[in-house]
N, C-alpha and C positions, 0 to 999 in steps of 0.2 A: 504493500500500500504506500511505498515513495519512504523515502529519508528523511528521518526526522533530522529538523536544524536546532543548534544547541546554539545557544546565546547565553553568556554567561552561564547562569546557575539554570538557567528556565527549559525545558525543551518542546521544542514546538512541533505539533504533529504537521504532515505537507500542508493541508491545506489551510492552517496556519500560517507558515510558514509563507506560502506561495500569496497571500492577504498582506502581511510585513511587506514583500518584497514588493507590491503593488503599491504600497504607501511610497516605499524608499522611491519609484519611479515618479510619482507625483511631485514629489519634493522638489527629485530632480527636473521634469519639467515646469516647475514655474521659474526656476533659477536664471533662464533667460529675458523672461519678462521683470524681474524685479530687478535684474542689470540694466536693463531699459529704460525702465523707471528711474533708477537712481541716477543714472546719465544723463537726462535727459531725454535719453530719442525714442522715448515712448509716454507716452498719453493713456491714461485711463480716467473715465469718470468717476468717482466715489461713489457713488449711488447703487447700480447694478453690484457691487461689490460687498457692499452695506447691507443687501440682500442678503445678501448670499452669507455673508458671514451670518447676519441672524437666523437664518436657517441653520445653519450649523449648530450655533449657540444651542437652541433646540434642539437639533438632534444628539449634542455633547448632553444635554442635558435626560432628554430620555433615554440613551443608550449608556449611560451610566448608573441610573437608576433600576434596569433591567438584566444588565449583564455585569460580568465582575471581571475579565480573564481581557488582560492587553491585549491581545486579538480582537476583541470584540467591540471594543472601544477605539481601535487605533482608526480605522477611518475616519470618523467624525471629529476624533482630534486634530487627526493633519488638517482637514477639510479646513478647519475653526484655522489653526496658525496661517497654513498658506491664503486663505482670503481674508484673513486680518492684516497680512502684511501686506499686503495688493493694497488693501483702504489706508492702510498706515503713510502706505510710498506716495498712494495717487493725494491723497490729504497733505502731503508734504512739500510734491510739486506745485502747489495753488500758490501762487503769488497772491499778496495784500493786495487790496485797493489803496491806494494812495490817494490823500486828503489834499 
């Protein structure tokens, strides 16, 4: 039934395992866009993002209440950081109005 992955002390059954390593690609693809962002040569609205983090928020919140086992949770955590940093970065590109 697949190889289990051992992380530190924990061991993770496959499709565990293969859930982790789906997160770990997430991670990595938004690392181009928040270089983007912090350069400059990307544009995102805060809004659509703002969304999307509160959905997460919510579902951090019910799938923590429900489940107990880092597998089961790791989705909705990454989900929460990487579109909290997207609103962080696009909030931070907004130039003042100047008086």
């Amino acid at each position: 039934n697949g190889i289990p992955l051992n992380v530190g002390t924990h061991d993770f059954a496959p499709p565990a395992a293969a859930n982790l390593a789906l997160q770990a690609t997430a991670v990595i693809a938004f690392i181009p866009m928040y270089r983007g962002l912090l350069t400059g040569k990307e544009q995102e609205r805060a809004l659509p993002w703002v969304l999307w983090t509160s959905a997460f928020v919510l579902f951090c919140v019910s799938s923590m209440s429900t489940y107990s086992t880092v597998e089961e949770v790791a989705y909705p955590v990454v989900g929460l950081v990487t579109h909290a940093l997207v609103v962080a970065f696009a909030l931070a590109a907004i130039k003042p109005l100047r008086a």
